[in-house]
N, C-alpha and C positions, 0 to 999 in steps of 0.2 A: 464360729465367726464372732468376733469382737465388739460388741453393739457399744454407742456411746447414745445417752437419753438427753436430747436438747429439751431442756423445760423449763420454762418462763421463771420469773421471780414467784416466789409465795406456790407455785406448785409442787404438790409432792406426786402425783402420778406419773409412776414410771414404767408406764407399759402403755400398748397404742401406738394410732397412728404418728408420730412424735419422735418414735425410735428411729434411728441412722446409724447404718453401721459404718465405722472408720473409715472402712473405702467410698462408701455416698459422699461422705464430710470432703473426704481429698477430693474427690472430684469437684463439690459443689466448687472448695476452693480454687483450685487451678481452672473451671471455667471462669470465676469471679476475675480472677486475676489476666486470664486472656482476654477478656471482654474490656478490660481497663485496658491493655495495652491497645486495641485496636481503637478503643475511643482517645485515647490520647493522641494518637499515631493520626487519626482521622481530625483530629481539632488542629496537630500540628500543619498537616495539608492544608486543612480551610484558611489557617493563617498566613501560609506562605505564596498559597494561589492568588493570580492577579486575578482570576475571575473562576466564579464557578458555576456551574450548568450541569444540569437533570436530563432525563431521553425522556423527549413526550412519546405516546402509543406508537408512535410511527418511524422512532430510534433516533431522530433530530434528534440537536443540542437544542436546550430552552437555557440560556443565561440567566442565570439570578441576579436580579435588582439588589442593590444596597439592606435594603432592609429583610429581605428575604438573607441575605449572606448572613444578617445579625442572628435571625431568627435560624438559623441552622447551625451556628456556632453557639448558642444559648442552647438549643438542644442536645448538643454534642458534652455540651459543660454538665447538664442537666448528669447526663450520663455517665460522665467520667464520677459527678457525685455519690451516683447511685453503685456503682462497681469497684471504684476505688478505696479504700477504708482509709 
């Protein structure tokens, strides 16, 4: 099996918990990268919906207020930062 050593700047240890082998990496990246498409795919939603609503415990719709819409598309961006390279 084909091991690749992810290791920071200025380390030289190359063995331990740190090792990934080539198929971990492809994976880690193809989730990386689906995780980005669905946060994009979900920010493009929140932008185009006239309104958006949550189920509270009892499967109602609960409508989001103006500022709650901000505050779930600031999280959605959040994300898109953190998954998308």
């Amino acid at each position: 099996m084909n091991k690749v050593v992810v290791v920071g700047v200025g380390e030289t240890n190359f063995s331990g918990p740190q090792e990934k082998t080539r198929e971990e990496l492809r994976a880690e990246r193809e989730e990386r990268a689906q995780q980005c498409r669905q946060h994009r795919e979900r920010l493009e939603s929140y932008l185009q919906s006239q309104r958006l609503y949550r189920e509270d415990e009892n499967g109602e719709r609960v409508y989001l207020d103006e500022q709650e819409i901000l505050d779930a598309r600031a999280r959605v961006q959040e994300k898109i930062q953190e998954y998308c390279d």
